[in-house]
PASEBA-1860 file (N, C-alpha, C; in nm, 3 decimals):
! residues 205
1> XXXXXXXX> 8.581/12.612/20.198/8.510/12.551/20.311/8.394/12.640/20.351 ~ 8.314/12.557/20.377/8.168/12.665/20.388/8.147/12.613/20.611 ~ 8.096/12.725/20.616/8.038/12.746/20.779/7.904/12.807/20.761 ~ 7.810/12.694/20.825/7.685/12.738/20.899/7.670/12.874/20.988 ~ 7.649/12.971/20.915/7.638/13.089/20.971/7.485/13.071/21.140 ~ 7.508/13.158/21.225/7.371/13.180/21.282/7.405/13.305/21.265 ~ 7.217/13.327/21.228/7.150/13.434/21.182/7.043/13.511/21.254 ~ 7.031/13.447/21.384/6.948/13.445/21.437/6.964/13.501/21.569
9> XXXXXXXX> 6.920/13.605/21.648/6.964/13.702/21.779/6.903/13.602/21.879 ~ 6.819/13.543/21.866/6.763/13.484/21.921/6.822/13.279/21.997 ~ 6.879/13.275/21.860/6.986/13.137/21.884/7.127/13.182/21.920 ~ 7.188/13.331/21.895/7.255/13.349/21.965/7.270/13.351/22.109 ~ 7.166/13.427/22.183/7.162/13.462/22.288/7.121/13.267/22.370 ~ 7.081/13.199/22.267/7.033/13.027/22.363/7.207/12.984/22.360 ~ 7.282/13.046/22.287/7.395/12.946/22.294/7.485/12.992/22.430 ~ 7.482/13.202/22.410/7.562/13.199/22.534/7.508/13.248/22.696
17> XXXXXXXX> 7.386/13.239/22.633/7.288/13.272/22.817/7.285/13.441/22.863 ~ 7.267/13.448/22.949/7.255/13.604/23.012/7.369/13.669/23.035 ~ 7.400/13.779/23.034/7.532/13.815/23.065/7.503/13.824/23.250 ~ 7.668/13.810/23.281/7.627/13.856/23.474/7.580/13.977/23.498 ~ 7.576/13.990/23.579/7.571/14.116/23.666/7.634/14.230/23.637 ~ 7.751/14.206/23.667/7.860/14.289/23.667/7.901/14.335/23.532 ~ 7.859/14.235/23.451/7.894/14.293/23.296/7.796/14.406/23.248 ~ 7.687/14.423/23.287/7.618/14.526/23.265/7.596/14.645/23.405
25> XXXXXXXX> 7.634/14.652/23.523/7.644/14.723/23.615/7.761/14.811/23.585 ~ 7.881/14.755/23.530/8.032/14.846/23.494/7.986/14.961/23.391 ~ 7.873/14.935/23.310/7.856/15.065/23.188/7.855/15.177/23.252 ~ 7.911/15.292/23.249/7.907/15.446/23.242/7.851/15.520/23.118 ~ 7.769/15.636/23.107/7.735/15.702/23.020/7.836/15.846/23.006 ~ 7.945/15.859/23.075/8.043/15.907/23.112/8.150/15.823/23.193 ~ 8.266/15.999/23.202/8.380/15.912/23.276/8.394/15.938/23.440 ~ 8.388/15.831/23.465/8.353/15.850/23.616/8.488/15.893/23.687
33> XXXXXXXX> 8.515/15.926/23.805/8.655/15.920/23.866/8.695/15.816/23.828 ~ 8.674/15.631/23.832/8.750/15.542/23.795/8.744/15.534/23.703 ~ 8.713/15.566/23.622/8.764/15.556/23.441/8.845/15.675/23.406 ~ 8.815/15.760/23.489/8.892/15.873/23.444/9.044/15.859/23.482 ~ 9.083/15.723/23.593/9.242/15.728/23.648/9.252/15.613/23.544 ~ 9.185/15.533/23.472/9.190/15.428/23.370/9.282/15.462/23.252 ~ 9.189/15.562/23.238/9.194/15.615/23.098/9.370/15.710/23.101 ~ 9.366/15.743/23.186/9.460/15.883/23.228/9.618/15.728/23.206
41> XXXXXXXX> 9.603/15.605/23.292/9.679/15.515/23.303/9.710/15.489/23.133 ~ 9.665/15.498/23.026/9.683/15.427/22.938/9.721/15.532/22.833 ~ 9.845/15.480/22.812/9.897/15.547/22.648/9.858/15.507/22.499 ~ 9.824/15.381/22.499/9.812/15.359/22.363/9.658/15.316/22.388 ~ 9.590/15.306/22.255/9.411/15.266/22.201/9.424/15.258/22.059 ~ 9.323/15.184/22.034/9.286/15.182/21.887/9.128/15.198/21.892 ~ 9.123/15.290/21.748/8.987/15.386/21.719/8.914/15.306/21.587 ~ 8.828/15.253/21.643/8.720/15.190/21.530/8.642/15.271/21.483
49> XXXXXXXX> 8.628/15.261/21.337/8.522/15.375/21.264/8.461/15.288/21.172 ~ 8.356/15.358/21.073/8.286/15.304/20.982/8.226/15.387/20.850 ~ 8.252/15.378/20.752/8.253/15.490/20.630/8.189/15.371/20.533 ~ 8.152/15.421/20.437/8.045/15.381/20.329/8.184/15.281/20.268 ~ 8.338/15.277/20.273/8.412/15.170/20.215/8.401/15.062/20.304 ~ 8.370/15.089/20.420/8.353/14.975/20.496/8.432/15.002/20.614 ~ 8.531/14.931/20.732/8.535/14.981/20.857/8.699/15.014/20.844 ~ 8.750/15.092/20.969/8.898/15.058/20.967/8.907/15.078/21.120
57> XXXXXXXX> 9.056/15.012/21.179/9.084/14.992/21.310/9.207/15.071/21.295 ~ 9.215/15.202/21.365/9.369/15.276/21.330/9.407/15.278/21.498 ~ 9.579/15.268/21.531/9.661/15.261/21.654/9.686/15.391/21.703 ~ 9.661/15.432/21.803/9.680/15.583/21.813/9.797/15.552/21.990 ~ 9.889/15.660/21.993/9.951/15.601/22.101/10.044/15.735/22.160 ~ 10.087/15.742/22.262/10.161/15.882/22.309/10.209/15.871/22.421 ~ 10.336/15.874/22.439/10.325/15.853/22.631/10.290/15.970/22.705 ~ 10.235/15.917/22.753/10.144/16.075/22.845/10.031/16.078/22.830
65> XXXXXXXX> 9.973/15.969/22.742/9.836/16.024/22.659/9.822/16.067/22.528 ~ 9.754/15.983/22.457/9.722/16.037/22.335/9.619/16.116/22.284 ~ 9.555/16.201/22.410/9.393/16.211/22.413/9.411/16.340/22.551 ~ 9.319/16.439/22.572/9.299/16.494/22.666/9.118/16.450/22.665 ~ 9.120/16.466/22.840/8.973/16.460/22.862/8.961/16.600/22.904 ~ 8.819/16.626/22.819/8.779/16.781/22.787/8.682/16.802/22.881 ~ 8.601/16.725/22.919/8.507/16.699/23.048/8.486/16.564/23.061 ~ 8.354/16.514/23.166/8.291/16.426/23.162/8.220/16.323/23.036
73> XXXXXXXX> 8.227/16.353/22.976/8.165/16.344/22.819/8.230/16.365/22.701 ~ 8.322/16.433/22.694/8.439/16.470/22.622/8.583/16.406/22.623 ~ 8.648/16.344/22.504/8.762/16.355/22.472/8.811/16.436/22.374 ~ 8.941/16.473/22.349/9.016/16.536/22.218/9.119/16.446/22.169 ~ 9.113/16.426/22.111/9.226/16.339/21.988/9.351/16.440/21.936 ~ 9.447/16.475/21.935/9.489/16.556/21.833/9.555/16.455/21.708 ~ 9.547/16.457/21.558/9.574/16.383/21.482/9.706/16.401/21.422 ~ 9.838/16.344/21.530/9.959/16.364/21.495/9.993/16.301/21.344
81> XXXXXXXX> 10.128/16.339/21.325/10.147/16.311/21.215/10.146/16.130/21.152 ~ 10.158/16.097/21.079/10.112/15.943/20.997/10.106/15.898/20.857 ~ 10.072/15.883/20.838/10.096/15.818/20.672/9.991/15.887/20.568 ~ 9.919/15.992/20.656/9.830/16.064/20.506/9.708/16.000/20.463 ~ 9.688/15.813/20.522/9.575/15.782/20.405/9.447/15.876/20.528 ~ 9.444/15.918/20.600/9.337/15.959/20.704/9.211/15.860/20.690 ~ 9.236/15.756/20.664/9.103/15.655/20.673/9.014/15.714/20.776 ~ 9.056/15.695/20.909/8.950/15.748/21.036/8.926/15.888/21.001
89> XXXXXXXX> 8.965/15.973/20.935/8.921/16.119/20.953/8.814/16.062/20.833 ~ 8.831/16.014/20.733/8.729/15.997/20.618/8.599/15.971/20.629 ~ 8.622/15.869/20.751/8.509/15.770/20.798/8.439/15.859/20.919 ~ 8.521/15.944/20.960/8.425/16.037/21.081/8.352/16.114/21.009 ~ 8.356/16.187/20.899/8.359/16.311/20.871/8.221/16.246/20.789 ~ 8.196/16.137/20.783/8.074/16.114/20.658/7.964/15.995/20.773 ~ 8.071/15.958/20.873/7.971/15.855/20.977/8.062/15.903/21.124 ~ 7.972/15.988/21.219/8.021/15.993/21.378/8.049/15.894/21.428
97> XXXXXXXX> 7.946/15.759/21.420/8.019/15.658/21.527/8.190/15.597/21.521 ~ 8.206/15.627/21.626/8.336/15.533/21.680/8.337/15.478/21.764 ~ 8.444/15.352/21.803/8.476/15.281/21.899/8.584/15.283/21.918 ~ 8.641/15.236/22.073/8.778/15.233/22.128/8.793/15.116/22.242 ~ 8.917/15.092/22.208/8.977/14.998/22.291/9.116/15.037/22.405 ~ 9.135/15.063/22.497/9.246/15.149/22.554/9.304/15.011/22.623 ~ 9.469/15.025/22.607/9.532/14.908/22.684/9.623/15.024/22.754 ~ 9.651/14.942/22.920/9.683/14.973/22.989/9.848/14.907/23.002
105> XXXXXXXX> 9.987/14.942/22.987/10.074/14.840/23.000/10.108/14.786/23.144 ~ 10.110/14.685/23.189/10.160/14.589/23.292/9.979/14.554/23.331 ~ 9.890/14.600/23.322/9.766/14.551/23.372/9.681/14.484/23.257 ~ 9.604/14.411/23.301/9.478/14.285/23.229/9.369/14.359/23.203 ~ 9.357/14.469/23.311/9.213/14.544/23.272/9.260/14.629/23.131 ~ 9.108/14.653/23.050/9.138/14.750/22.900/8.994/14.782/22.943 ~ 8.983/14.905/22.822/8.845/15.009/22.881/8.823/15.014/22.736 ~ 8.682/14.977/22.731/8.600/15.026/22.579/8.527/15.132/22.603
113> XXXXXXXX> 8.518/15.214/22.469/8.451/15.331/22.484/8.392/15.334/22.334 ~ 8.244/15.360/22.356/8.120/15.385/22.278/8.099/15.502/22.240 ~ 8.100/15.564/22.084/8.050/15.711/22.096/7.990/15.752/21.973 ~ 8.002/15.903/21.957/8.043/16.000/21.805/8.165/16.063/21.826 ~ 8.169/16.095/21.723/8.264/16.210/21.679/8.293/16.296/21.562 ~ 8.372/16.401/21.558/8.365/16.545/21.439/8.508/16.536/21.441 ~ 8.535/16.610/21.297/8.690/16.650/21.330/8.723/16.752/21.308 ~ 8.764/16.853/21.368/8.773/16.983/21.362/8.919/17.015/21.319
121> XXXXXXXX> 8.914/17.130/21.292/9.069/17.219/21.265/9.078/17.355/21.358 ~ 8.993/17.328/21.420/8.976/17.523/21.513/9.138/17.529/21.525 ~ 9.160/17.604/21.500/9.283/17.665/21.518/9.374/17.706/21.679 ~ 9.244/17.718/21.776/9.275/17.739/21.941/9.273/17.614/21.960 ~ 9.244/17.535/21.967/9.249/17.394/21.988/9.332/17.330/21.968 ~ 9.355/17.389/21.816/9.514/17.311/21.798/9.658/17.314/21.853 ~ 9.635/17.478/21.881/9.756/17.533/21.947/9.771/17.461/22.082 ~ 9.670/17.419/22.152/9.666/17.409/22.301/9.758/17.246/22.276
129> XXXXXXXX> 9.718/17.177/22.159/9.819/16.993/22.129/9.932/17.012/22.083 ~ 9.993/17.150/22.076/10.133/17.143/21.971/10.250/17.070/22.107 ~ 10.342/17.005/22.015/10.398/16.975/22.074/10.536/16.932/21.972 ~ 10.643/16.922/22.078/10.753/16.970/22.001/10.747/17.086/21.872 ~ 10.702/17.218/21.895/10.665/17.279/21.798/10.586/17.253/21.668 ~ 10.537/17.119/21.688/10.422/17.149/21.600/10.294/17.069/21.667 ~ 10.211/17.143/21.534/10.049/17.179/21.600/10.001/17.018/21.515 ~ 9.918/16.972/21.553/9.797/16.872/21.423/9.774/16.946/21.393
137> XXXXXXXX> 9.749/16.888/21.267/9.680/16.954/21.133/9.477/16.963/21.161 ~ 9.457/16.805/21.241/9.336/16.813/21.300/9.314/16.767/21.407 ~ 9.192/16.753/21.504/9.182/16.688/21.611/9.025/16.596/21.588 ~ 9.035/16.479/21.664/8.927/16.446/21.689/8.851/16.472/21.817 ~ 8.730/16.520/21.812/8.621/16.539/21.965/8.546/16.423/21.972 ~ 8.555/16.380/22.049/8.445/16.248/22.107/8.348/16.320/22.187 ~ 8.210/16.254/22.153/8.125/16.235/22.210/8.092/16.116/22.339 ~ 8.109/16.096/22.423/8.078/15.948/22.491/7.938/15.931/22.516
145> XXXXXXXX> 7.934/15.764/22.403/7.788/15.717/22.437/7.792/15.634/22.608 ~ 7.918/15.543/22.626/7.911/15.476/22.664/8.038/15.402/22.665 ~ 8.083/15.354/22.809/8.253/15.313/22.880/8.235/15.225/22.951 ~ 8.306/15.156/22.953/8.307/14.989/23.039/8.447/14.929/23.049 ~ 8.477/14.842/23.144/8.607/14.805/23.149/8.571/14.636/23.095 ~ 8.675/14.603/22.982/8.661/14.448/22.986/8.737/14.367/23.077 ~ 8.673/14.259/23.063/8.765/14.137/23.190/8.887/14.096/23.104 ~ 9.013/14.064/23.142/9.107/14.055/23.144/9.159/13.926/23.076
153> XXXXXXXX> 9.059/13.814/23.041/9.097/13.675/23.001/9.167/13.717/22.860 ~ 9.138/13.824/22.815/9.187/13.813/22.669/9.363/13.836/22.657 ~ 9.429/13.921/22.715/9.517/14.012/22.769/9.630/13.892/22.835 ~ 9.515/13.801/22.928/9.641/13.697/23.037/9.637/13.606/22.919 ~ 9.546/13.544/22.774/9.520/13.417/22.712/9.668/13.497/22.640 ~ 9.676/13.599/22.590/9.784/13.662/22.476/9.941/13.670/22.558 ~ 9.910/13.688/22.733/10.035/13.701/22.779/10.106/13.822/22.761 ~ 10.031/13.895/22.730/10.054/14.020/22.629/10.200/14.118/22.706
161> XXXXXXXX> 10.200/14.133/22.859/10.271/14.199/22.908/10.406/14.067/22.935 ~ 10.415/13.941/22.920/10.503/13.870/22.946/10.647/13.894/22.873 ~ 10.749/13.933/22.905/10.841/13.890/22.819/10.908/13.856/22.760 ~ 10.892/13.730/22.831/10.893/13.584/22.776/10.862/13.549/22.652 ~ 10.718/13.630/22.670/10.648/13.602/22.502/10.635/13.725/22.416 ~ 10.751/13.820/22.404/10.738/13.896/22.316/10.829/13.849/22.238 ~ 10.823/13.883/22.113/10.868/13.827/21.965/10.977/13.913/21.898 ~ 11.049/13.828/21.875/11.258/13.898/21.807/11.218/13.924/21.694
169> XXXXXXXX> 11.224/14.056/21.703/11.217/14.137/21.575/11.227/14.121/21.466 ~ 11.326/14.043/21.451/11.444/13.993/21.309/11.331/13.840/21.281 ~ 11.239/13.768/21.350/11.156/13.680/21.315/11.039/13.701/21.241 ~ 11.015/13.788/21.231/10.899/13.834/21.138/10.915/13.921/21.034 ~ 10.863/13.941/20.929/10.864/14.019/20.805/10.840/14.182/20.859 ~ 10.984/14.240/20.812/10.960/14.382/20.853/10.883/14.476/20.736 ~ 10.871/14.585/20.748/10.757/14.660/20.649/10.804/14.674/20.509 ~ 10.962/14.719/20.517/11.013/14.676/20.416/10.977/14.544/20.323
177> XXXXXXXX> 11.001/14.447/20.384/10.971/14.307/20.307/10.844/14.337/20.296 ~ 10.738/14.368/20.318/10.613/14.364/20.296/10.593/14.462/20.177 ~ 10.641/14.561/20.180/10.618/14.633/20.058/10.710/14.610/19.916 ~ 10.846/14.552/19.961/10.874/14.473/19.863/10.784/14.395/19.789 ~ 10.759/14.289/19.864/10.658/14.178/19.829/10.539/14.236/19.769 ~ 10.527/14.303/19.794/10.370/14.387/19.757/10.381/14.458/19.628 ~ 10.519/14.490/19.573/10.543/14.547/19.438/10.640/14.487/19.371 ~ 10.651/14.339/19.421/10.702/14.265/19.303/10.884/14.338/19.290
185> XXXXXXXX> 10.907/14.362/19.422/11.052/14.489/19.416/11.065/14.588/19.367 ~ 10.945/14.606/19.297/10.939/14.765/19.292/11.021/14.902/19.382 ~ 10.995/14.819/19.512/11.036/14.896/19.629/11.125/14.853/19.677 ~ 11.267/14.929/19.708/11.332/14.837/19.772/11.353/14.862/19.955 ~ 11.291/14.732/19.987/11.245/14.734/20.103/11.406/14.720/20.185 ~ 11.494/14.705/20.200/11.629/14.687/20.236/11.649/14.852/20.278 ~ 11.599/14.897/20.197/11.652/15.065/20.174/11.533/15.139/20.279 ~ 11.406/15.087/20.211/11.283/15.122/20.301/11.294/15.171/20.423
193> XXXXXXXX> 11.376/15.040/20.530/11.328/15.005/20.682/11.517/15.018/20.713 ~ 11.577/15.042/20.659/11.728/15.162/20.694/11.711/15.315/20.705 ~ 11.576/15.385/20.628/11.576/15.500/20.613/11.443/15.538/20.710 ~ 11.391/15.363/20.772/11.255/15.460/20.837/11.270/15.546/20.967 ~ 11.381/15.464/21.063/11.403/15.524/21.213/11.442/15.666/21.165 ~ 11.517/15.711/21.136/11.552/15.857/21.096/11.438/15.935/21.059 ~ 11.324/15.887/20.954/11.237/15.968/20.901/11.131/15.966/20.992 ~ 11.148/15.855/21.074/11.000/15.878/21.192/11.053/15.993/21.295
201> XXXXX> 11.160/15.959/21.336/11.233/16.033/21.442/11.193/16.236/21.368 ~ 11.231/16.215/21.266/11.227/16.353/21.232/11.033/16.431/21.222 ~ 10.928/16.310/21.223/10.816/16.360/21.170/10.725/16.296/21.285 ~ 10.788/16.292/21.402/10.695/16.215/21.514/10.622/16.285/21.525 ~ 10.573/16.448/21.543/10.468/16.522/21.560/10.451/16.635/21.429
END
């Protein structure tokens, strides 16, 4: 099936009009006191990057924070432990820009954040994220271009905090089955997702 692309910035902007007010008054070029109790509110985000393979969206999450704010202008990432492919470290390290999305749980408001970033290994730095005795291996530093809070329609359309509408586990394909499926049983996914709670539990940091 083919779709009429628009190509055009110009027929975009006739289809959806001016933005309000308020959608461009909320930008910060930093974190203000209210973004800074935003941000501080929210445990989990996902970090958009972009590398010459093309983009990736990785989940980053911690209760307490997955992130210290280093100043006004500054975040730190520390890059706990995970699965090794380091897509986002790949994609920083050859292109700075990133993006972020921070969700807040029980609230509609989420906070985007515009920037660069490096990824360092300083060694004082690292020490200061260890936790449960161990250190990251790396951290990410943000730069902030630019922070805004989005409006909430997306968040109440998903129901997202309802739980009503959260979904029984046992109804969807667990990772196991997926990597089964993915190697033809190569893998046996039965065995997979029996052995993962133990091995996460042991390599959470």
């Amino acid at each position: 099936m083919m779709f009429q692309a628009i190509d055009d910035i110009a027929a975009l902007e006739a289809l959806y009009g001016t933005p309000g007010e308020a959608s461009l008054a909320k930008v910060a070029t930093r974190i203000t006191t209210e973004y800074r109790r935003l941000l501080e509110a929210s445990p989990f985000f996902t970090l958009a990057s972009v590398g010459p393979e093309g983009l990736d969206c990785s989940p980053r999450g911690e209760a307490g924070g997955a992130f210290t704010i280093h100043d006004d202008k500054t975040l730190i990432i520390p890059d706990r432990r995970g699965n090794n492919r380091i897509d986002t470290l790949r994609n920083i390290v050859r292109d700075p820009r990133v993006a972020f999305c921070f969700l807040i749980p029980g609230s509609k408001t989420t906070v985007r954040l515009n920037g660069t970033a490096i990824v360092t290994a300083d060694a004082d730095l690292l020490a200061s994220m260890e936790r449960d005795g161990q250190r990251p291996r790396s951290a990410i530093v943000v730069t902030i271009g630019e922070i805004y809070t989005q409006c909430g329609r997306a968040v109440m359309r998903a129901g997202l905090w309802d739980p009503a509408r959260h979904v029984e586990p046992g109804s969807i394909p667990t990772p196991g089955d997926v990597l089964a499926a993915q190697t033809d049983g190569g893998i046996d996914g039965r065995a997979y997702d029996e052995a993962w709670p133990d091995r996460a539990a042991k390599t959470m940091w």
